[in-house]
C-alpha positions as CSV (number, residue, x, y, z in Angstrom):
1,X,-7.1,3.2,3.5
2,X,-4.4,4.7,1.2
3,X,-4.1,7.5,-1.1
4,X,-6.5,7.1,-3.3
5,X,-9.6,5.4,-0.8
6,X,-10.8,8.8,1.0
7,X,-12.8,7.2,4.0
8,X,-15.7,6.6,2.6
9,X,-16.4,4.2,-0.5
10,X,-18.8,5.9,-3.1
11,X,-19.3,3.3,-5.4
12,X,-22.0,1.0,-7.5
13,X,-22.9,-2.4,-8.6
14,X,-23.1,-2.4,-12.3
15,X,-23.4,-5.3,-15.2
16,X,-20.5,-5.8,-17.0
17,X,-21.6,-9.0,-19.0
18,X,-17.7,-11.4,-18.8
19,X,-17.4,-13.9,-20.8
20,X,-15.7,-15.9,-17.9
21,X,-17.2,-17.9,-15.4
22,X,-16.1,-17.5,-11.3
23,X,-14.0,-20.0,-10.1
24,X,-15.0,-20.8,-6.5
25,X,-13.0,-22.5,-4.0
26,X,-13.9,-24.2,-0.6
27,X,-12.0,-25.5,2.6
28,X,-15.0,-26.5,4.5
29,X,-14.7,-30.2,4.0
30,X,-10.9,-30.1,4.5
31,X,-8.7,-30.7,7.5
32,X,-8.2,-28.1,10.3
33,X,-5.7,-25.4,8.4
34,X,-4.8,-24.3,11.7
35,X,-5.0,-25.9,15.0
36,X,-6.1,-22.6,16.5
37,X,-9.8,-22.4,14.7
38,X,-11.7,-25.5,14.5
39,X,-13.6,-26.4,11.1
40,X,-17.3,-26.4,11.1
41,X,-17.7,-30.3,9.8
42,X,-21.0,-30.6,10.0
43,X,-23.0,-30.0,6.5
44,X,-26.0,-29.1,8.4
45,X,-26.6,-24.5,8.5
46,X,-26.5,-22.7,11.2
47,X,-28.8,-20.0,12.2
48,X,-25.3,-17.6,11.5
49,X,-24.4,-19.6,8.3
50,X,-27.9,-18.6,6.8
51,X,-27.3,-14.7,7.6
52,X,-24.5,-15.0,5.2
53,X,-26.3,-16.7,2.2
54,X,-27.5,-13.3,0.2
55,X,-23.2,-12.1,0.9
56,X,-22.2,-15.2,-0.9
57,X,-24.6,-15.3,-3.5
58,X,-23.6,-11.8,-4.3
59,X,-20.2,-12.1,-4.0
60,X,-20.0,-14.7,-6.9
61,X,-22.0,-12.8,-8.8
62,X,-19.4,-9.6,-8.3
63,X,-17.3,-11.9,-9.7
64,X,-19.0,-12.8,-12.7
65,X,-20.1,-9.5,-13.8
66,X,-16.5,-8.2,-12.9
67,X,-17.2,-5.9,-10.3
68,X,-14.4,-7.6,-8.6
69,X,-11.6,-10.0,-9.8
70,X,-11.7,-12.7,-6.8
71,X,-12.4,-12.7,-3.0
72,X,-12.5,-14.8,-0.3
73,X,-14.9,-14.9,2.9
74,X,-14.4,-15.9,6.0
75,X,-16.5,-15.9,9.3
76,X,-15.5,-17.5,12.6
77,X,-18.0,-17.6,15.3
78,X,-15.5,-18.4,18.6
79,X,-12.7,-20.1,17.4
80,X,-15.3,-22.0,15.1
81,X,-14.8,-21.4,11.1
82,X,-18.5,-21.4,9.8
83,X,-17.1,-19.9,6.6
84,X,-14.2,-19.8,4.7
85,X,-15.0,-19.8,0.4
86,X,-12.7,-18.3,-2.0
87,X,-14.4,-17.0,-5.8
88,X,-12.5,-16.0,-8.8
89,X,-8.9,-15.4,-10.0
90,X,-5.8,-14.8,-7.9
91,X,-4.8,-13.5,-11.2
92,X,-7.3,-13.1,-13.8
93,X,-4.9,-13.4,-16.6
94,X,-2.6,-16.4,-15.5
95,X,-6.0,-18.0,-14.9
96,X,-5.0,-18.8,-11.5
97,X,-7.6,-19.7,-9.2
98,X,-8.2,-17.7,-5.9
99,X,-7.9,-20.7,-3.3
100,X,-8.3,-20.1,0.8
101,X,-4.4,-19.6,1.6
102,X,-3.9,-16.6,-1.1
103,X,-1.6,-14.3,0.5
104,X,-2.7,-10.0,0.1
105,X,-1.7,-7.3,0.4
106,X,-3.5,-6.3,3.6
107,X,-2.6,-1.8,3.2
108,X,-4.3,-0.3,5.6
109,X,-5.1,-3.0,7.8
110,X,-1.9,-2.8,8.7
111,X,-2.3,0.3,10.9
112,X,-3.7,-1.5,13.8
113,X,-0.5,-4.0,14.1
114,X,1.5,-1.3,14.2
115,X,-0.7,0.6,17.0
116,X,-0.7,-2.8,18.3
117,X,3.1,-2.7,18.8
118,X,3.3,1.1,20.1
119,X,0.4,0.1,22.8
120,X,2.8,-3.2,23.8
121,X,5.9,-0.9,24.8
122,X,3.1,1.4,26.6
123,X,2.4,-1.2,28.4
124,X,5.9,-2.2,29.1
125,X,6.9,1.1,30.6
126,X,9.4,2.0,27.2
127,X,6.9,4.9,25.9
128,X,3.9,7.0,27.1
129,X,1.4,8.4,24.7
130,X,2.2,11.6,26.5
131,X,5.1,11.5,25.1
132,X,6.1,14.0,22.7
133,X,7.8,12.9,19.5
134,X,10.6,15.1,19.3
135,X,12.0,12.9,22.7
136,X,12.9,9.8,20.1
137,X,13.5,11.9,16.6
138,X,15.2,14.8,16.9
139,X,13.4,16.0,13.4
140,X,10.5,17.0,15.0
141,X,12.2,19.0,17.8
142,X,11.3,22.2,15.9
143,X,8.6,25.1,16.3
144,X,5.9,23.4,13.8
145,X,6.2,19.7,15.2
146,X,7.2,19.7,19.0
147,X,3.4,19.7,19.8
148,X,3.2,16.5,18.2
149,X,2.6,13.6,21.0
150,X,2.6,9.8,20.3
151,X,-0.8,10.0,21.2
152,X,-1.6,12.1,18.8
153,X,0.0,9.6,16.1
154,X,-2.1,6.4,17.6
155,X,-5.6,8.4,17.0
156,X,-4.6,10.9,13.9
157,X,-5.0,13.7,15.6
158,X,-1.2,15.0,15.1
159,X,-2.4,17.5,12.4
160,X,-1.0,15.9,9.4
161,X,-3.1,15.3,6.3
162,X,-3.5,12.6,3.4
163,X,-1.4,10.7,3.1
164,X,0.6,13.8,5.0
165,X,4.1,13.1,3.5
166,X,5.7,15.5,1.6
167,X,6.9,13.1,-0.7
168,X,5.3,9.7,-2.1
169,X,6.4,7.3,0.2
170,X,8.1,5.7,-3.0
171,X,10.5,7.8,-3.2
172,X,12.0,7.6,0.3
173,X,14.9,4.9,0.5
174,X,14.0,3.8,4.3
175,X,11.3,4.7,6.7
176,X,13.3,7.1,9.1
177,X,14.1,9.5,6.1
178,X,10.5,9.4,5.7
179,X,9.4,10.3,9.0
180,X,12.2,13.1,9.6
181,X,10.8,15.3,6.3
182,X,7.7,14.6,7.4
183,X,8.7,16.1,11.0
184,X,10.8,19.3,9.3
185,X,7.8,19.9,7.4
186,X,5.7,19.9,10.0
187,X,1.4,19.2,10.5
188,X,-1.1,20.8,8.2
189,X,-3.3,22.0,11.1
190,X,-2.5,22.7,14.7
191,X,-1.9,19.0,17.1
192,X,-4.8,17.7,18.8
193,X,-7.6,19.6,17.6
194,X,-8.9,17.4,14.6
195,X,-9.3,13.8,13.7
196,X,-7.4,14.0,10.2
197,X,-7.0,10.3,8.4
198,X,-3.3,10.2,8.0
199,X,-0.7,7.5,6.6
200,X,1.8,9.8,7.7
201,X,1.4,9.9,11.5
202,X,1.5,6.1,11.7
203,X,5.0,6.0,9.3
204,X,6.3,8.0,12.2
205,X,4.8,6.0,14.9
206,X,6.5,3.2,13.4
207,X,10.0,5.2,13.3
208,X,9.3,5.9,16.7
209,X,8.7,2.3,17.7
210,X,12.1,1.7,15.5
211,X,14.2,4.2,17.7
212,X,12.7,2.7,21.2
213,X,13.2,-0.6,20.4
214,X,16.3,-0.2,18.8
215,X,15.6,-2.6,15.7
216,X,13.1,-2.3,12.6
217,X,9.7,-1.8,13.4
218,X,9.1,-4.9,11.3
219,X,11.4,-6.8,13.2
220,X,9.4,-5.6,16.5
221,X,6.3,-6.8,14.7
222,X,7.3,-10.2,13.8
223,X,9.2,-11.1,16.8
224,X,6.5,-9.7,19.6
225,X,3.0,-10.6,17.2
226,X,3.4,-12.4,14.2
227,X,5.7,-15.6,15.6
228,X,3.9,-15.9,19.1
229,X,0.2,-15.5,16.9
230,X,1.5,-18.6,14.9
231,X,0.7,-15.9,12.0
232,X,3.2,-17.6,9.7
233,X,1.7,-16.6,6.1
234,X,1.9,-13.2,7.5
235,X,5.1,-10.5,7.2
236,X,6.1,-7.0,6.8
237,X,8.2,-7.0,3.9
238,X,8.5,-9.4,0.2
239,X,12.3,-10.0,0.5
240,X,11.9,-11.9,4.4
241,X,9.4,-14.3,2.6
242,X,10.4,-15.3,-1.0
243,X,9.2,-18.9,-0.6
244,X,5.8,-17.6,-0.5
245,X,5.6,-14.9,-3.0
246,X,4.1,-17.3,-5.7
247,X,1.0,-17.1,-3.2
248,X,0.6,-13.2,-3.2
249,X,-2.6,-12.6,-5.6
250,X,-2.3,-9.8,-8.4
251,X,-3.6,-6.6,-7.1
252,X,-6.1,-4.3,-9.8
253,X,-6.7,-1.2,-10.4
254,X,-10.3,-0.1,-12.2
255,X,-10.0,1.8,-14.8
256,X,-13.4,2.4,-16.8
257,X,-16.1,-0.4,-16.3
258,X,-13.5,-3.5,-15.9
259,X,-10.0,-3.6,-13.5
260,X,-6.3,-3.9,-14.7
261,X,-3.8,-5.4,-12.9
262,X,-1.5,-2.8,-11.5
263,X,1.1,-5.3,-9.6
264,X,1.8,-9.1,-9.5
265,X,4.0,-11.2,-7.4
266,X,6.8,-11.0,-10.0
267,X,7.0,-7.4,-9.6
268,X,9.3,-5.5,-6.5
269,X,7.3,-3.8,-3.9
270,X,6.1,-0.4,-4.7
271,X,7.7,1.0,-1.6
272,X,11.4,-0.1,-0.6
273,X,10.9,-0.5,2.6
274,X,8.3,-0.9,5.8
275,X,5.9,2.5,5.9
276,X,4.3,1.0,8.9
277,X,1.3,2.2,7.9
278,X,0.8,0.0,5.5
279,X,2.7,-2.7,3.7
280,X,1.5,-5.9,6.0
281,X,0.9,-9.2,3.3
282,X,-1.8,-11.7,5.2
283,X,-4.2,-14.3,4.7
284,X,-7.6,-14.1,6.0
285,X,-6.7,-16.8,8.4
286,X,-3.2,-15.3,10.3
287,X,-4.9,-12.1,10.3
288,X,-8.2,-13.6,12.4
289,X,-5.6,-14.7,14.6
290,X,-4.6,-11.2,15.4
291,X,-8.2,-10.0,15.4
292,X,-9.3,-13.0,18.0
293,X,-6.4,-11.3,20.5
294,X,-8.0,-8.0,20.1
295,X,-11.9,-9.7,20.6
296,X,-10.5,-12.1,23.4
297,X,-9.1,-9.0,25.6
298,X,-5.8,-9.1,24.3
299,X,-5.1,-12.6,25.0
300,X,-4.7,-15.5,23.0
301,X,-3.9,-19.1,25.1
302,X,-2.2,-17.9,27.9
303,X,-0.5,-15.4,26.3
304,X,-1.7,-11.4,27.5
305,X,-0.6,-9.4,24.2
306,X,-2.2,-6.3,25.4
307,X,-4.1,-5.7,29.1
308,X,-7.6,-6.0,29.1
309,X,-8.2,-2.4,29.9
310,X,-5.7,-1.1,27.2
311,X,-7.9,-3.0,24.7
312,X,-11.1,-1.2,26.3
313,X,-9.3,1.9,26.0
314,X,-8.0,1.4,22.5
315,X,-11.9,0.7,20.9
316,X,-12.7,3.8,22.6
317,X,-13.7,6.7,20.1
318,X,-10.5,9.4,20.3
319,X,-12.9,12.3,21.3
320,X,-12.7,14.1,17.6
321,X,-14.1,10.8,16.0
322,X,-17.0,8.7,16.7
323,X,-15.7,5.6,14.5
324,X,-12.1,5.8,15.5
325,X,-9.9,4.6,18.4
326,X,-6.4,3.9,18.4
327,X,-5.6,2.8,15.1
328,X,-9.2,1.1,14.9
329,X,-12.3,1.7,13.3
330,X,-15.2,1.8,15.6
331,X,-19.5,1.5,15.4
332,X,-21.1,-1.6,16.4
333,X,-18.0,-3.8,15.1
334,X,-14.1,-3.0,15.6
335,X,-11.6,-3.3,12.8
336,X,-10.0,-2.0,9.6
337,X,-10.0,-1.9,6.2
338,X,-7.3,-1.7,3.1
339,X,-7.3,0.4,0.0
340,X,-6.5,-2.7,-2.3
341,X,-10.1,-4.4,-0.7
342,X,-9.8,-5.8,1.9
343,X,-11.5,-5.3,5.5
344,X,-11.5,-7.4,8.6
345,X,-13.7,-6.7,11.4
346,X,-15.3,-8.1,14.8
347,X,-19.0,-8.3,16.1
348,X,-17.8,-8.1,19.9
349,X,-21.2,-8.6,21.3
350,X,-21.6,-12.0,18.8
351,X,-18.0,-13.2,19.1
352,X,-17.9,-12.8,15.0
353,X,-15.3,-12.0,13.0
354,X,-15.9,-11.4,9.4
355,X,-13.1,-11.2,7.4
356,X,-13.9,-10.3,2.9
357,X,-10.7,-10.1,1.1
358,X,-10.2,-9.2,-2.1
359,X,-7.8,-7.8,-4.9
360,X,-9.8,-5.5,-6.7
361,X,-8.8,-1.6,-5.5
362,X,-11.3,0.8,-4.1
363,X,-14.1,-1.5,-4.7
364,X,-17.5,-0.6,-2.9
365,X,-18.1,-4.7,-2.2
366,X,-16.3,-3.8,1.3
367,X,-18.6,-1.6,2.4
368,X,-21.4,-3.5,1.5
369,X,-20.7,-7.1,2.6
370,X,-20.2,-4.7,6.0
371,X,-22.8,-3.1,5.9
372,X,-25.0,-6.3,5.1
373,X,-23.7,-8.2,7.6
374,X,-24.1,-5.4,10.1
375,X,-28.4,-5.4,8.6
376,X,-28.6,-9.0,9.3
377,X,-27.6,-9.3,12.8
378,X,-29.6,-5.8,13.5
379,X,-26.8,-3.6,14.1
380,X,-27.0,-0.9,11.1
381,X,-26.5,2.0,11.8
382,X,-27.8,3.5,8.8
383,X,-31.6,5.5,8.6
384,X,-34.0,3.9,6.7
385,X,-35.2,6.4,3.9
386,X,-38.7,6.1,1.7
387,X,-37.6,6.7,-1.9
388,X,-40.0,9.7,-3.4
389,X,-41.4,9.9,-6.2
390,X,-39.6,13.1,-8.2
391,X,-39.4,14.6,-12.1
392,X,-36.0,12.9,-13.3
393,X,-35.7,16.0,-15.7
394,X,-34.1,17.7,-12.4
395,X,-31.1,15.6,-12.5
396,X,-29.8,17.1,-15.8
397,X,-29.3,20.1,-12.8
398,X,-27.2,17.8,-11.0
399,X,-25.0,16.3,-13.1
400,X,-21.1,17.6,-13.5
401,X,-17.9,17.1,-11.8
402,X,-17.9,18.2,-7.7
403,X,-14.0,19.2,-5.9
404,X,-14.1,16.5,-3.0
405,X,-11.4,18.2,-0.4
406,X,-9.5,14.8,-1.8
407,X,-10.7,13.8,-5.4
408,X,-13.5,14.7,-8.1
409,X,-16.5,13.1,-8.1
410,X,-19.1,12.4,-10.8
411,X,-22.9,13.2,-11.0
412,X,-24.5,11.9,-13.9
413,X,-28.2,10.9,-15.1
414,X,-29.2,8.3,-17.4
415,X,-32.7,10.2,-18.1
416,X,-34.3,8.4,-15.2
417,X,-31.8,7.6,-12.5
418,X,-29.2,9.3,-10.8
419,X,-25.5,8.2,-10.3
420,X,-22.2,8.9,-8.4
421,X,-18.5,7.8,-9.7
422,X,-15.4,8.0,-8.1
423,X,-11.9,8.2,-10.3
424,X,-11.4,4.7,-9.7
425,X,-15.1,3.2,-9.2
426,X,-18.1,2.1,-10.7
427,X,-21.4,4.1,-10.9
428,X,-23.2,3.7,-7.9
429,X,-27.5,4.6,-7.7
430,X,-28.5,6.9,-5.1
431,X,-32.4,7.0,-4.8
432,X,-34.7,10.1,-4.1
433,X,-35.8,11.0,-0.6
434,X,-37.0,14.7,-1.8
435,X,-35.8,16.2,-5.1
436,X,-32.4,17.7,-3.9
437,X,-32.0,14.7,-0.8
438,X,-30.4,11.4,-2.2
439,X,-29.7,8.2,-0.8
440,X,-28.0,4.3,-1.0
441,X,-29.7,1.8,-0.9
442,X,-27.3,-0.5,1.1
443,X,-24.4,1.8,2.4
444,X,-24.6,4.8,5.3
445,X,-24.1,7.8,2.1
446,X,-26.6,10.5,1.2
447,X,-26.2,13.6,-0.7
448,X,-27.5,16.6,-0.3
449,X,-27.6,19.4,-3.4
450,X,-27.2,23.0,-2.9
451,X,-28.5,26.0,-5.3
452,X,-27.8,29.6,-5.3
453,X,-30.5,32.4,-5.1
454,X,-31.1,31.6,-8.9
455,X,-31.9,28.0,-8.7
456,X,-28.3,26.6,-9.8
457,X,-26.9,23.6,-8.4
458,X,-23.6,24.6,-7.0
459,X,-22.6,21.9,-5.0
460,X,-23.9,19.2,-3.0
461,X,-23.1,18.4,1.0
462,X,-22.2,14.2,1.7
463,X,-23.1,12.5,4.1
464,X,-21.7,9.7,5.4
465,X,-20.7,8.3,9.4
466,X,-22.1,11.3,11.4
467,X,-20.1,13.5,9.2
468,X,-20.9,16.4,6.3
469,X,-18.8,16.7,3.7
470,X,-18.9,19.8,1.5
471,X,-18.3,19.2,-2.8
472,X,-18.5,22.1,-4.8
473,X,-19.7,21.8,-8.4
474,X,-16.9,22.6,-11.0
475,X,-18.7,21.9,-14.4
């Protein structure tokens, strides 16, 4: 999750009517693209492969009515690939296909490699999580940042905010100059007293990881994970890889009801160099590879990555979060998402790994291939609500614009329904459970109104993960 994806996705489904059909690609019949995961051959469904036939059928048609651009699916029960269908465009206006090896930018999901790499030279004895940060750059040997612990960085708890920098991370020229102004600037809130999503704290981790090591953290990353996963569509910045870069898919942003594309393979990265907390380009493949280690105890062959009870640790809640670990998100499954749509994540008491890519920024279809998947095999999380019956005139009351501690949000009201937007989403339907209690149908949000002594709406409280989050109404 990035700048502009605050946590929790708040979006909808709606009908945009494209002329232009979804362009769907399979690699089911093919040879073994890996020697790793074996192909399911067979033609014949699965008990698994039939959970997954309501995800499919609604990701093409996502595609079609251009709630998303293209995506890809893949599922891997074992080592076994039950799944693995791409839909749509790579890039929508070069009418290039999306096909099964696109390469994306991963953002977020990058987070956990990094963590990954901190936790190895734990292990090895080269850094503690004790440790305080100020023992490896000397920027944050000061009054406001000598607190600040490596475990604090691994489990965002070191104080800073979103993204935390004081700058865009654009307008650094390497990753070190980064992390220093964001050490002489210091945390937003005291060290290791609140779970606070952060890009910053894991650009720092990775300058950290840079100054033990004595080499890039991206150089780390490659040599110790990427090469010895055989993850070789996979790497941490666009100049170590230009023979692939025709394979990187066109990234969009939504603006209105439809998406533009924001970035293309011909265009430099946005940042110069490797944040570390985001910034990873994978396939769905290579980056199953890396979540397989993580579900197989930190081991992959006969290689131990990570020790079986550093992994237990890890997918541990951090003790200020119930759905985070170190540099993991955490409920029934274990992984991570990205803020340009993507999300990869492991069922550990199936052996499944579910990994829905796509290009399409922000989109809500993350959350709700998760949280479908999550219904299907029984592990949602999410109360079941009864929708009441209620007199629409009372969501005139409700609609207006609401200060999210991050972003604005959107009420509105079609005379009968009632709908929430994001800057950058569609609308979404939340149904009635009372007249001021709201809920989705599909993903783990409710909203709750507030009024004054007068009857006025003046804001309303969201719900989402265990946590209440407080709007107020603006206009």
């Amino acid at each position: 999750m990035d700048k502009k994806n605050i946590g929790f996705c708040i979006m909808t489904i709606i009908i945009c009517f494209l002329l232009a059909a979804c362009t769907r690609q399979s690699d089911v019949e093919t040879s073994n693209p890996d020697e790793f995961f074996t192909v399911n051959q067979s033609n014949e469904k699965t008990v698994i492969t039939d959970k997954f036939d309501n995800i499919l059928s609604l990701i093409n048609n996502w595609v079609v009515d251009g709630e998303i651009v293209g995506a890809q699916l893949l599922v891997i029960e074992n080592q076994n690939i039950l799944i693995n269908e791409s839909y749509g465009w790579m890039d929508k206006e070069l009418d290039i296909p999306m096909e099964n090896d696109t390469i994306f930018r991963i953002r977020s999901m990058t987070k956990p490699i990094t963590g990954t790499a901190a936790l190895m030279l734990v292990e090895q004895g080269s850094l503690s999580l004790s440790d305080p940060v100020s023992k490896y750059l000397s920027a944050f040997d000061n009054d406001k940042s000598r607190m600040i612990t490596v475990g604090h960085l691994i489990t965002h708890t070191g104080g800073f905010g979103q993204p935390g920098s004081p700058k865009d991370f654009e307008n650094y020229d390497s990753l070190r100059e980064a992390a220093d102004d964001i050490g002489i600037t210091g945390p937003e809130v005291e060290p290791g007293t609140m779970y606070i999503y952060s890009d910053a704290g894991v650009a720092v981790l990775g300058a950290v990881i840079a100054e033990v090591t004595g080499m890039p953290v991206e150089e780390f990353i490659q040599k110790n994970i990427f090469t010895p996963l055989n993850m070789s569509d996979t790497f941490c910045t666009l100049d170590s890889q230009p023979d692939k870069r025709s394979r990187i898919g066109a990234t969009y942003l939504r603006m209105g009801d439809s998406y533009v594309k924001y970035w293309d393979n011909s265009k430099s990265p946005l940042v110069p160099y490797f944040r570390a907390s985001g910034g990873v380009y994978s396939t769905t493949l290579d980056y199953a590879k890396f979540l397989y280690m993580w579900l197989n105890d930190g081991k992959l062959d006969s290689k131990q990555f990570i020790s079986e009870k550093m992994v237990s640790q890890a997918l541990q809640p951090n003790g200020f979060s119930n759905h985070y670990g170190y540099l993991w998100e955490l409920g029934n499954t274990f992984g991570h998402g990205g803020s340009d749509g993507t999300i990869g994540f492991a069922i550990p008491n199936k052996n499944i790994m579910v990994l829905y890519f796509t290009q399409s920024r922000s989109t809500h279809t993350v959350e709700v291939v998760k949280a479908m998947v999550l219904k299907e095999f029984g592990l949602s999380e999410s109360v079941q609500h009864d929708i009441a019956i209620v007199d629409p005139s009372i969501y005139q009351d409700y609609a207006g614009k609401y200060q999210h501690p991050q972003i604005i949000l959107e009420i509105t009201t079609d005379g009968d329904h009632l709908y929430m937007k994001t800057p950058d989403t569609s609308y979404q339907l939340f149904y009635p459970a009372s007249k001021d209690f709201f809920f989705h149908e599909i993903l783990d949000i409710q909203l709750t109104f507030t009024k004054d002594h007068e009857g006025k709406t003046t804001g309303m409280i969201i719900h989402q993960n265990g946590e209440d989050i407080e709007a107020i109404k603006i206009e």
